[in-house]
C-alpha positions as CSV (number, residue, x, y, z in Angstrom):
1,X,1.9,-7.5,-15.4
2,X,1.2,-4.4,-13.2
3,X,3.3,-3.3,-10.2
4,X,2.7,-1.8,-6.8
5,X,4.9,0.4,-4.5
6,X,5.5,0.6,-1.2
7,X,7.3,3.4,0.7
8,X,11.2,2.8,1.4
9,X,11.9,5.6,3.7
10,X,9.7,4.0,6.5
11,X,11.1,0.5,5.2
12,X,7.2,-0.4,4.0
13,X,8.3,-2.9,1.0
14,X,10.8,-4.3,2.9
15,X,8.0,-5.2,5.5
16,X,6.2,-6.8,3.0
17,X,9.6,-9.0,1.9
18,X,9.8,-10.2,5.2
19,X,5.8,-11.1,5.7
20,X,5.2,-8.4,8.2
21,X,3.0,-6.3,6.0
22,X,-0.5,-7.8,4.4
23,X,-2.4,-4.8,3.9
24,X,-2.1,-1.8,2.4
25,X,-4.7,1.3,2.3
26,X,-5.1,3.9,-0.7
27,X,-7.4,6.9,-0.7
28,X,-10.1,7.3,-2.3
29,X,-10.3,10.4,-4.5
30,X,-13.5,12.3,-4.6
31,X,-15.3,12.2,-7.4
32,X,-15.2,15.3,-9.2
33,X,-18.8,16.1,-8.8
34,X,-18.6,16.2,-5.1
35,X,-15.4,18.5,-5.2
36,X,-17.3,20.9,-6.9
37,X,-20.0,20.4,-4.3
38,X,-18.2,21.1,-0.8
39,X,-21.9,21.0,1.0
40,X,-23.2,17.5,0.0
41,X,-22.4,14.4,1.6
42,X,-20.1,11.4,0.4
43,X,-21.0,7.6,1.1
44,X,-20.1,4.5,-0.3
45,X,-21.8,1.3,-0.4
46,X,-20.2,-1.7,-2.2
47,X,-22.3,-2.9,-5.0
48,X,-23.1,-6.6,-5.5
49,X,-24.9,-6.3,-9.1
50,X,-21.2,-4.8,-10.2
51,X,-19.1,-6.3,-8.3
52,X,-15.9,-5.4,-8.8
53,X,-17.2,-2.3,-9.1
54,X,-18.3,-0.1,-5.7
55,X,-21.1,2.2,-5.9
56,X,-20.5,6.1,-4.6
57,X,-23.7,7.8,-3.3
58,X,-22.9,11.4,-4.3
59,X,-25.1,14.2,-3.4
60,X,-26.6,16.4,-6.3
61,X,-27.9,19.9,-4.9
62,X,-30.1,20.2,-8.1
63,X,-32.2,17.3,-7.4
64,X,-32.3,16.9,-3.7
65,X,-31.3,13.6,-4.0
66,X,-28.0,11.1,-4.2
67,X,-26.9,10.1,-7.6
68,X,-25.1,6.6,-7.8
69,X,-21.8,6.9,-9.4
70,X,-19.1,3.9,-9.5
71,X,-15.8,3.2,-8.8
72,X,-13.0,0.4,-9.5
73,X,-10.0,-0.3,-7.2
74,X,-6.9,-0.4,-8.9
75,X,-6.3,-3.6,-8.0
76,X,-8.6,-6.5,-8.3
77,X,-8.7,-9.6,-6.1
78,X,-6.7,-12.5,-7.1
79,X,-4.2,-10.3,-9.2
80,X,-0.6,-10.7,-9.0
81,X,1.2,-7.7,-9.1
82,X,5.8,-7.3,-9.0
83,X,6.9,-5.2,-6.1
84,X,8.7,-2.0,-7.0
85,X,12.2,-2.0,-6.4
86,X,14.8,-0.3,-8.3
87,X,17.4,-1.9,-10.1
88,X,20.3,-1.1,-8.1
89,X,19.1,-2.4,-4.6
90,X,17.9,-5.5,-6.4
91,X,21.9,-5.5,-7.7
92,X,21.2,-6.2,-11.1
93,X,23.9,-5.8,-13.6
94,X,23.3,-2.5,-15.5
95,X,24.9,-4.1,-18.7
96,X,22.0,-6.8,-18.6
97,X,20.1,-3.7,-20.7
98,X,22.5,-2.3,-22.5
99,X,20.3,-2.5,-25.8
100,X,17.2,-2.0,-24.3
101,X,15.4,0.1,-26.9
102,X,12.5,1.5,-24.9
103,X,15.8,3.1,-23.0
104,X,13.9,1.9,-19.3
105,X,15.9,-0.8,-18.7
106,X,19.4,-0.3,-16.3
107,X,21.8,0.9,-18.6
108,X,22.0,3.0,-21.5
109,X,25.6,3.3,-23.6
110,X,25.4,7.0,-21.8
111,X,24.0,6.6,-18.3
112,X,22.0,4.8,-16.6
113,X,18.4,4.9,-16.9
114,X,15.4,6.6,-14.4
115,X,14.6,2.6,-13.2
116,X,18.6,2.2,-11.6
117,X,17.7,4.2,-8.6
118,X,13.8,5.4,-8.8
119,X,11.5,2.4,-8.7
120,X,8.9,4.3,-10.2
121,X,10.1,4.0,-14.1
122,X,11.6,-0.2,-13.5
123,X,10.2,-2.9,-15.4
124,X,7.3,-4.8,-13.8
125,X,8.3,-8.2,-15.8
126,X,11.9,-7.4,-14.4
127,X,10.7,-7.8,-10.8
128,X,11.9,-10.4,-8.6
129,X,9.2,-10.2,-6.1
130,X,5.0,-10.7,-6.0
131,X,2.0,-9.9,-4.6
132,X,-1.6,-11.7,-4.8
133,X,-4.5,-9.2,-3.7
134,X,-6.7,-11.8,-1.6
135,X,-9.5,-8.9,-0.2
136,X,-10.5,-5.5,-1.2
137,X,-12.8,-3.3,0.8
138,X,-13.8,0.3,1.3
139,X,-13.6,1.7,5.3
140,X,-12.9,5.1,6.8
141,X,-9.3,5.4,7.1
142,X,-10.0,5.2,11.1
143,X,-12.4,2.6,11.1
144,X,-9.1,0.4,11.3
145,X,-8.6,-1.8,14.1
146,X,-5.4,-2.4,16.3
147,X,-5.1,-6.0,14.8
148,X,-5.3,-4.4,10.8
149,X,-2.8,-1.6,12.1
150,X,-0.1,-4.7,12.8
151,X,-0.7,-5.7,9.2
152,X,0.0,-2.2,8.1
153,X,3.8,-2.6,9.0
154,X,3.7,-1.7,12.4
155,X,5.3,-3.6,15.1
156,X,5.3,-4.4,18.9
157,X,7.9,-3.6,21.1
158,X,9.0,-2.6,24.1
159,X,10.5,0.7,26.3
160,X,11.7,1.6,29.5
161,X,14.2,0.2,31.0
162,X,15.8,-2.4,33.3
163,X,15.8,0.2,36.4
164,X,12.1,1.1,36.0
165,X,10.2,-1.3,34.3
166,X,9.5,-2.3,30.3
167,X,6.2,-1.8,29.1
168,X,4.4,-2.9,25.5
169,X,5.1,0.0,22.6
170,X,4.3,0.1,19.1
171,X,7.1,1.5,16.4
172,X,6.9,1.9,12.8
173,X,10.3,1.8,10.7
174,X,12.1,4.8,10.8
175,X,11.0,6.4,14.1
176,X,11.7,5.7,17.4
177,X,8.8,7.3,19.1
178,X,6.7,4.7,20.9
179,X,3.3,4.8,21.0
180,X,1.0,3.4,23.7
181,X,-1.4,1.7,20.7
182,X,-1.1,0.8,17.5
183,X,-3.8,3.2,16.2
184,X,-1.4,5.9,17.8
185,X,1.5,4.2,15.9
186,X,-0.3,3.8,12.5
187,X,-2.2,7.3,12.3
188,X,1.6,9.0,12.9
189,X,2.9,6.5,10.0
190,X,-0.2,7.5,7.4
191,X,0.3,11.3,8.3
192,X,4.0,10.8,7.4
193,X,3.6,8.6,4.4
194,X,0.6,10.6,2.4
195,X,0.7,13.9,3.9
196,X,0.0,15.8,7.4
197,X,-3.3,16.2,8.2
198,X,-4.4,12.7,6.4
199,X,-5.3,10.8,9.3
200,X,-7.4,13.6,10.8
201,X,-9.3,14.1,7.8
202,X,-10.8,10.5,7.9
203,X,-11.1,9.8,4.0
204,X,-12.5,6.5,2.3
205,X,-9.7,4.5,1.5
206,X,-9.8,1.2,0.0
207,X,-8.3,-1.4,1.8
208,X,-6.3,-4.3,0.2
209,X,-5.0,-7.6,1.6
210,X,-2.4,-9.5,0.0
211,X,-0.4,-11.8,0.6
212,X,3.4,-12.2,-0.6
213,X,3.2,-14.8,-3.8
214,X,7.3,-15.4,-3.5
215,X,7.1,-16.5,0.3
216,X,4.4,-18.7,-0.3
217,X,6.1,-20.6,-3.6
218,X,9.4,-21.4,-1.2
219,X,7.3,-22.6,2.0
220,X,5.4,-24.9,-0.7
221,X,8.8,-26.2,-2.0
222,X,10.1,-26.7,1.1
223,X,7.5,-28.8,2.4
224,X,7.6,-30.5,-1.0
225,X,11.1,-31.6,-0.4
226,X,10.2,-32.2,3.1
């Protein structure tokens, strides 16, 4: 089993933990070809002969013409991937890996490993929670609607106050800058997640809906017991 991140600083995985959170949006690297070739153009179409696979019509200055080139996501639909978290805000017990050979577990007889604070070197089998990829797609990062935005993590809320009057704001985690929509809210989120400048640049990301595997096991056994 693979695993997927989600950033903690604007408190991303935990809104996928509590449901809030269904879609997440990685860019699309340019092929290598159209690097090289600043002046040609860039589209994608998704490809139904290939499928899972999505074409990439690049632009080749020696022929005058676009050259199909194709792409896979990362993740595929209906894959089930652990959520990152390291080890020590899961509170594991770092003597659970005292032995652990590979040396990525928690603990070592020295130190503890990378995984006990950085999530990026835990254990995917070691992860309490998953994800099921239900839709992938390929859109213009601004293509995204208001509705999509909510699923990105951001949330509705309010400001003002009592003496003037409340009005509807938008808010990511970790900021508490409102903004009037939540395309405002979600284009300052991207810029701080991936990097000034990445909203305005309008890049092909793909776009992947999930849904939280763990969340829906309980709600089943719950009504099961019901």
């Amino acid at each position: 089993m693979k695993k997927i991140m989600f950033n903690d600083k604007y408190s991303l995985t935990q809104a996928v933990l509590d449901g809030r959170k269904t879609q997440t949006r990685r860019i699309i690297k340019c092929p290598k070809a159209y690097q090289e070739n600043p002046a040609g153009c860039f589209r994608i179409t998704e490809s139904d002969d290939v499928s899972p696979l999505f074409e990439i019509l690049v632009y080749d200055k020696d022929c005058n013409d676009f050259v199909p080139m194709f792409i896979q996501p990362k993740y595929k639909v209906s894959g089930v991937f652990a959520i990152a978290q390291c080890y020590e805000s899961l509170g594991m017990n770092p003597e659970i890996a005292l032995n652990d050979r590979d040396g990525i577990g928690f603990y070592t007889k020295t130190k503890f490993a990378p995984g006990w604070k950085n999530k990026m070197f835990v254990r995917a089998d070691l992860m309490p929670h998953h994800i099921r990829i239900t839709d992938i797609k390929i859109e213009r990062l601004q293509d995204i609607s208001d509705k999509d935005c909510l699923k990105e993590g951001i949330y509705k809320g309010q400001c003002g106050s009592a003496d003037t009057h409340f009005m509807d704001a938008y808010y990511y985690k970790g900021d508490i800058q409102p903004y009037c929509t939540p395309r405002e809210a979600f284009a300052a989120l991207i810029d701080k997640v991936s990097g000034k400048g990445t909203w305005e640049s309008n890049p092909y990301v793909f776009v992947y809906e999930f849904e939280l595997v763990d969340y829906i096991k309980n709600i089943e056994h719950e009504n099961h017991i019901s």
